[in-house]
C-alpha positions in Angstrom: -102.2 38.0 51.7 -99.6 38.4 54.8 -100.4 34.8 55.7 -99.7 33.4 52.4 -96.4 35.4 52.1 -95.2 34.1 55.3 -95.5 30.7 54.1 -94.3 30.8 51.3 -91.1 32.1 52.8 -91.5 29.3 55.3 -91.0 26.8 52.5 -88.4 28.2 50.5 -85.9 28.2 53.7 -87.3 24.9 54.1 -86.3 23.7 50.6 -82.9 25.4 49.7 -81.9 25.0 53.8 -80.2 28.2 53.3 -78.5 31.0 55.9 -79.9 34.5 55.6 -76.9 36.8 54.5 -75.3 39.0 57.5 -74.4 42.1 56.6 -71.3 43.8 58.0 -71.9 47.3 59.8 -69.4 49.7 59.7 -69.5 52.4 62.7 -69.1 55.6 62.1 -67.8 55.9 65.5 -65.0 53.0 64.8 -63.5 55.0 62.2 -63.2 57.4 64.2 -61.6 55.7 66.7 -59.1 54.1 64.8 -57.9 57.3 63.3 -56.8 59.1 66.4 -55.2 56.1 67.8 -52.5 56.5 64.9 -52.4 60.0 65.7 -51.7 59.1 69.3 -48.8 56.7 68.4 -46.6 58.7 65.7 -47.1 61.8 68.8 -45.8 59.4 70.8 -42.8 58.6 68.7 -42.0 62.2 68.0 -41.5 62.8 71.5 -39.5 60.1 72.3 -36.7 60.9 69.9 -36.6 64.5 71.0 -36.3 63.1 74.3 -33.1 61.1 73.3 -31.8 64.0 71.7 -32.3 66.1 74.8 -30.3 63.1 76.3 -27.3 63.2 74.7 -25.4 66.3 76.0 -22.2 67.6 74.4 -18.8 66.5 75.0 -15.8 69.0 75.7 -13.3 68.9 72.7 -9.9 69.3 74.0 -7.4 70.2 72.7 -5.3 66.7 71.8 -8.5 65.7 70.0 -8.5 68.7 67.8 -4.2 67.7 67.0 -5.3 64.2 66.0 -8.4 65.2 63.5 -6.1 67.4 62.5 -3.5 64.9 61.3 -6.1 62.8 60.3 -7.5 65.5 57.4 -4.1 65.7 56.5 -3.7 62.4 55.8 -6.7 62.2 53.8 -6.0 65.0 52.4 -2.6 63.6 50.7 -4.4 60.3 50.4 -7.1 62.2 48.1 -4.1 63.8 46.4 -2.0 60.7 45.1 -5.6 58.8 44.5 -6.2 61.9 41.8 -2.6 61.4 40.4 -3.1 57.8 39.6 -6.2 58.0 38.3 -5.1 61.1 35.6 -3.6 60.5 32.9 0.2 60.9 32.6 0.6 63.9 30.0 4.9 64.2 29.5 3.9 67.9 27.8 3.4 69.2 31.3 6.7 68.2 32.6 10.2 69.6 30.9 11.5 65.8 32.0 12.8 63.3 29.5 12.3 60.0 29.8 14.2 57.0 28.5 13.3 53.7 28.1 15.8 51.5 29.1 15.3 47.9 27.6 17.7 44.5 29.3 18.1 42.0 27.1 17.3 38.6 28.8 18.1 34.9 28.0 14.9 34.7 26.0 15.8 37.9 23.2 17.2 37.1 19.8 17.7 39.0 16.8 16.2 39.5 13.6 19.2 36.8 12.2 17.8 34.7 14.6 14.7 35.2 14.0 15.1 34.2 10.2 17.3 31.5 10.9 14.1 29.9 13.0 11.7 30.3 10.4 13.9 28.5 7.8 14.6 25.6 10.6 10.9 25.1 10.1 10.0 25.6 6.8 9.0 22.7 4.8 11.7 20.7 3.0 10.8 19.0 -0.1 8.5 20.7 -2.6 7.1 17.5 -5.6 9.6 17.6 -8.7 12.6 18.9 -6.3 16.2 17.1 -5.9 17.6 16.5 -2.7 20.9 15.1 -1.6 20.0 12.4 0.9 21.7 10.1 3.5 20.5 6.1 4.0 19.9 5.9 8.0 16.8 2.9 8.0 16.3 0.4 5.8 13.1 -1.9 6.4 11.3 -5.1 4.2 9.1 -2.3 2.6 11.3 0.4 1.9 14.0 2.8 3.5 14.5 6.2 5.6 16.7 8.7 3.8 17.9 11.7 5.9 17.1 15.1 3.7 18.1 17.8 6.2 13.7 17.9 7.6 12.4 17.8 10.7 11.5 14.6 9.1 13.1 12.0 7.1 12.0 11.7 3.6 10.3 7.6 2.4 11.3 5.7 -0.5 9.1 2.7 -1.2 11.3 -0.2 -2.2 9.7 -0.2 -5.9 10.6 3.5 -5.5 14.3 2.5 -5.3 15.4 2.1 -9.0 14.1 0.9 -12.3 13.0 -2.9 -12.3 12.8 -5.8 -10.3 15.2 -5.1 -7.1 16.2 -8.6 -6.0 19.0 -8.0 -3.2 17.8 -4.9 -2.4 19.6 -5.0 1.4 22.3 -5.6 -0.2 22.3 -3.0 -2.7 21.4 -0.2 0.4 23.4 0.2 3.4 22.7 2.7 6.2 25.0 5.8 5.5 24.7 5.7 1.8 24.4 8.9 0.1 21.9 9.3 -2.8 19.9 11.6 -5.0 16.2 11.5 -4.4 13.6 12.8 -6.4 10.2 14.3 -4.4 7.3 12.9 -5.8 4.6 13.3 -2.5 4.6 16.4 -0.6 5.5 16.0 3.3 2.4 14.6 5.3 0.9 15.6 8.8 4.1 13.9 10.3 6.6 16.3 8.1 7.5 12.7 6.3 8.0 13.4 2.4 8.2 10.7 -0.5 11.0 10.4 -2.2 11.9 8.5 -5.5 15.5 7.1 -7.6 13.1 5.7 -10.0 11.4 8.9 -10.8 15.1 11.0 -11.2 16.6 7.9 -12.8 13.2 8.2 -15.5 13.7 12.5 -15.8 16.9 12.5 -16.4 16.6 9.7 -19.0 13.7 11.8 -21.0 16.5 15.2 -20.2 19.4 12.9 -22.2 17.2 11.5 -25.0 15.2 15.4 -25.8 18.9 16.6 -25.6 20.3 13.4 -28.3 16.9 14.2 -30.6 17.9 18.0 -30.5 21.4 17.2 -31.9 20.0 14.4 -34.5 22.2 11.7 -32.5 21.8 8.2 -33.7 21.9 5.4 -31.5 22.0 1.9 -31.1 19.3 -0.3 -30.0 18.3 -3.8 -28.6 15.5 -5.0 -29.7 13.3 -6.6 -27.1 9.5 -7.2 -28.0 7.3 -7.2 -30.7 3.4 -6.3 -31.5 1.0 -5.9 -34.4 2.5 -2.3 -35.1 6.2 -2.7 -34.6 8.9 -3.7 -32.2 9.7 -2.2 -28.7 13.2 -1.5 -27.3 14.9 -0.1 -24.1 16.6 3.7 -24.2 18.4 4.2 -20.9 15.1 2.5 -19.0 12.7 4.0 -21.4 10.5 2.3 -23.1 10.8 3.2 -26.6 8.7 1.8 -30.0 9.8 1.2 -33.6 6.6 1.6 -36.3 7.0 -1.3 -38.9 6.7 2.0 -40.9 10.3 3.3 -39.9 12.1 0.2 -40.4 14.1 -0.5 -43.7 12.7 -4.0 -44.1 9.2 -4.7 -42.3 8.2 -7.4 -43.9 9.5 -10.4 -41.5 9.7 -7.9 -38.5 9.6 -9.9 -35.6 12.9 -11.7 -36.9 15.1 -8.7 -35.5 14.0 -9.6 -31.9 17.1 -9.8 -30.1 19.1 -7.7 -32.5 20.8 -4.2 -32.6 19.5 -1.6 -34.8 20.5 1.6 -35.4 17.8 4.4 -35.4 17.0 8.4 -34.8 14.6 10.0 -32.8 11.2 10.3 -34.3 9.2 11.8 -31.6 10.0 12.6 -27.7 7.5 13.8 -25.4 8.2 13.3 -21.9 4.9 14.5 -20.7 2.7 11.5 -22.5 5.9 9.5 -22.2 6.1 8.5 -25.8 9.0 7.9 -27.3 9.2 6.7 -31.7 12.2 5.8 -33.2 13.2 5.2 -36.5 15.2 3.2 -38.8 14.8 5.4 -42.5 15.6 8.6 -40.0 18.3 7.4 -38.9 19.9 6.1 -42.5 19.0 10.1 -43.9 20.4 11.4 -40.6 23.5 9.7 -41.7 23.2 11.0 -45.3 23.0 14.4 -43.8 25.7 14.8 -41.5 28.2 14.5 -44.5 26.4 17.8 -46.0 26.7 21.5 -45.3 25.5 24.4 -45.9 26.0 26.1 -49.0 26.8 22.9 -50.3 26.0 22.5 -54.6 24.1 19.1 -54.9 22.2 17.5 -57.9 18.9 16.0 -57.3 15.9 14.5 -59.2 12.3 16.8 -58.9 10.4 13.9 -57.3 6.9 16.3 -56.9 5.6 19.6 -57.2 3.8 21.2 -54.3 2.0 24.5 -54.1 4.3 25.6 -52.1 7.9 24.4 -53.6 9.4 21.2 -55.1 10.5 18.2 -53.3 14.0 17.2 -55.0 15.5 13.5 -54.4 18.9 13.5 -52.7 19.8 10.0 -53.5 17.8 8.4 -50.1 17.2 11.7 -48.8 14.6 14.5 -49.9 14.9 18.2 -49.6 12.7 21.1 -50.2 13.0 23.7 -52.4 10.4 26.3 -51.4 9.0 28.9 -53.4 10.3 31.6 -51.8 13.6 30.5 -52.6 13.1 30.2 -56.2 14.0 33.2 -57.6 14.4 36.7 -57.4 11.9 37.4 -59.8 8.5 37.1 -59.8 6.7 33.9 -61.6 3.3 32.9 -62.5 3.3 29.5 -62.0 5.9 26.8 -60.3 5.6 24.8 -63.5 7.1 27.3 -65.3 10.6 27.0 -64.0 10.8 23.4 -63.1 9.0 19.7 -63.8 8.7 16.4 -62.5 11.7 14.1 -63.1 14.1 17.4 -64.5 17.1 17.2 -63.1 18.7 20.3 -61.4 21.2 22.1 -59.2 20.7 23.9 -56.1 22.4 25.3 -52.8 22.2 23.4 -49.3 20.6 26.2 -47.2 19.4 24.6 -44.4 19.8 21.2 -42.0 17.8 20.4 -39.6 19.4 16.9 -38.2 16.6 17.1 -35.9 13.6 16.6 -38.5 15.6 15.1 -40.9 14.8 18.5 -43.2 17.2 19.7 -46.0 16.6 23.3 -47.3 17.4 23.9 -50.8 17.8 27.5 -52.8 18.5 28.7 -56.2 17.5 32.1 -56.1 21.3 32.8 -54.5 22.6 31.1 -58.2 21.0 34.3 -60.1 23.5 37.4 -61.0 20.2 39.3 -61.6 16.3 38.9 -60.6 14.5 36.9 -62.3 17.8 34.8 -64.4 16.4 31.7 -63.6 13.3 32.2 -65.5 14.9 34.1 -68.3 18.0 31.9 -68.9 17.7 28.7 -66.9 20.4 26.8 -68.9 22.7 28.8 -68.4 22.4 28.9 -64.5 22.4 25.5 -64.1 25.2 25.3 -66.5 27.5 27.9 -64.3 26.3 27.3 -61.0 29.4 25.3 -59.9 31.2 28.7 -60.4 28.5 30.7 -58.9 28.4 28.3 -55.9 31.5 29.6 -55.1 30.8 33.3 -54.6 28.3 32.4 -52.2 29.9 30.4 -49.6 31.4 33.0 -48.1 27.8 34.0 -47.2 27.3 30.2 -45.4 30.5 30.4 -43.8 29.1 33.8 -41.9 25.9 32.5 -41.3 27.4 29.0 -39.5 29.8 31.6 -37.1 27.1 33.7 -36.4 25.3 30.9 -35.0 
């Protein structure tokens, strides 16, 4: 069995060719060694410092030495002192001293005029819609330059510069020409603003024609075009239309091209820029400015409303409204007056602008309800009666 072991041993270091492992051996004796070698070393530095300490013997202090650390604790002393007195805090309740600020005015102070006279230097000039008074100082092929008091001058583009086709346009501008301008663009990143003629010319156009339809002005107009609804015509640069509707004749239309027509204002809106005119407004406009109020007229009942009578005028139509009837109370409109009756009544209201004639006959009664009762004979005195009541119109036109 030994023999066999042996070899077999033989052949496995024989096959794997392999070193047997060493093992490491520690001695206890080593350790031991070590050990008191450190101990040996740190004695060994202990002693040497005491041994520079037992070197360094002790100097004599005399007595100039003891003066100058003297003076040098004092020193710090004040040092440590001021140090503490910039770093606290001042607190003025600690010391009875008043201060008082005294302030120099230098070249770069100004005052609160000033002030506001700077901001206004630089606030924007030119808000849209507003009207500026303007000086000429460039004119180019495009347009011109008009001063308006900005940091900036304000643009007008040449089609800007008045109504139509501008053919000598240098020659109508010069540099140094004063104008009012119309905004119509709000200043840009440069501070430039746009500025229109045109646009003013065209506001204060719609201004004067609102203010002529107001007062039921006629005027007189040249006819210039023609279309499938009516005719068109020029009102201080204004484009206005004619319905073949409003026109006395409208049968052969297009034959008053070129002609002057007298008309009133039908409808003015500056905001959709429409402007109707009128031919039959403009003959009752003329029929009603030789009437007043309180005024006794005769007129045909041409229809019966529910809410009055309309009563021909000869050419112009007024209303007689229900209210305005009587002083009494009635049942039916029918009852008083019919179609094609002829009766008498009291101008009570114009309006020039709508072309609108208020009629009463309530104010013809000496007692409620008369008309109803006794119709005859209020129509019959109501020249008389007219009379007593237009002391009543005369107060209501002053009062106006």
């Amino acid at each position: 069995m030994g023999v066999n072991n042996k070899k077999n041993q033989d052949n496995i270091n024989l096959k794997g060719n392999k070193k047997p492992l060493q093992v490491l051996h520690i001695s206890k004796k080593d350790t031991q060694k070590k050990s008191q070698d450190i101990d040996n070393e740190q004695t060994n530095s202990q002693e040497e410092i005491k041994k520079e300490n037992i070197a360094i013997k002790p100097q004599n202090i005399t007595e100039d030495l003891l003066k100058k650390i003297d003076d040098s604790n004092e020193n710090t002393k004040d040092f440590d002192i001021s140090q503490q007195d910039l770093n606290r805090p001042l607190n003025f309740s600690e010391q009875n001293i008043d201060f008082q600020l005294e302030r120099t005015v230098d070249e770069f102070d100004f005052d609160e005029s000033a002030f506001l006279e700077a901001l206004n230097a630089n606030e924007p000039i030119g808000a849209t819609g507003e009207i500026i008074s303007g000086k000429v100082i460039a004119i180019e092929s495009d347009g011109l330059y008009v001063d308006i008091g900005g940091k900036a001058p304000g643009y007008m583009p040449k089609k800007e510069c008045g109504l139509g086709v501008i053919t000598n346009f240098k020659e109508k501008f010069s540099v140094g020409l004063e104008m009012e301008v119309l905004v119509i663009k709000e200043q840009n990143a440069d501070g430039m603003v746009t500025v229109s003629a045109r646009a003013l010319i065209l506001r204060q156009s719609w201004e004067k024609v609102s203010s002529s339809a107001k007062n039921g002005e006629l005027i007189n107009v040249l006819i210039n075009g023609f279309n499938r609804g009516g005719l068109t015509c020029d009102v201080d640069g204004l484009r206005g239309f004619i319905p073949r509707s409003q026109l006395e004749d409208g049968q052969d239309y297009q034959s008053f091209v070129g002609k002057t027509l007298k008309v009133a204002f039908l409808e003015v809106n500056p905001e959709s820029r429409k402007l109707v005119l009128s031919e039959k407004k403009a003959s009752l406009v003329s029929k009603l400015t030789s009437l007043e109020l309180g005024q006794l007229i005769e007129g045909e009942v041409l229809a019966v409303k529910p809410y009055g009578f309309f009563i021909d005028l000869g050419g112009a139509s007024g209303l007689l409204h229900q209210s305005s009837l009587t002083n009494g109370s009635i049942r039916s409109l029918r009852e008083v007056f019919r179609e094609g009756e002829i009766i008498k009544a009291l101008i009570s209201e114009i309006d020039l602008e709508k072309g609108r004639i208020g009629l009463n006959t309530a104010l013809l009664e000496n007692s409620a309800g008369e008309l109803i009762i006794d119709k005859q004979k209020v129509m019959q005195e109501a020249t008389e009666r007219a009379l007593k009541t237009k002391a009543l119109f005369d107060k209501k036109e002053q009062d106006k």
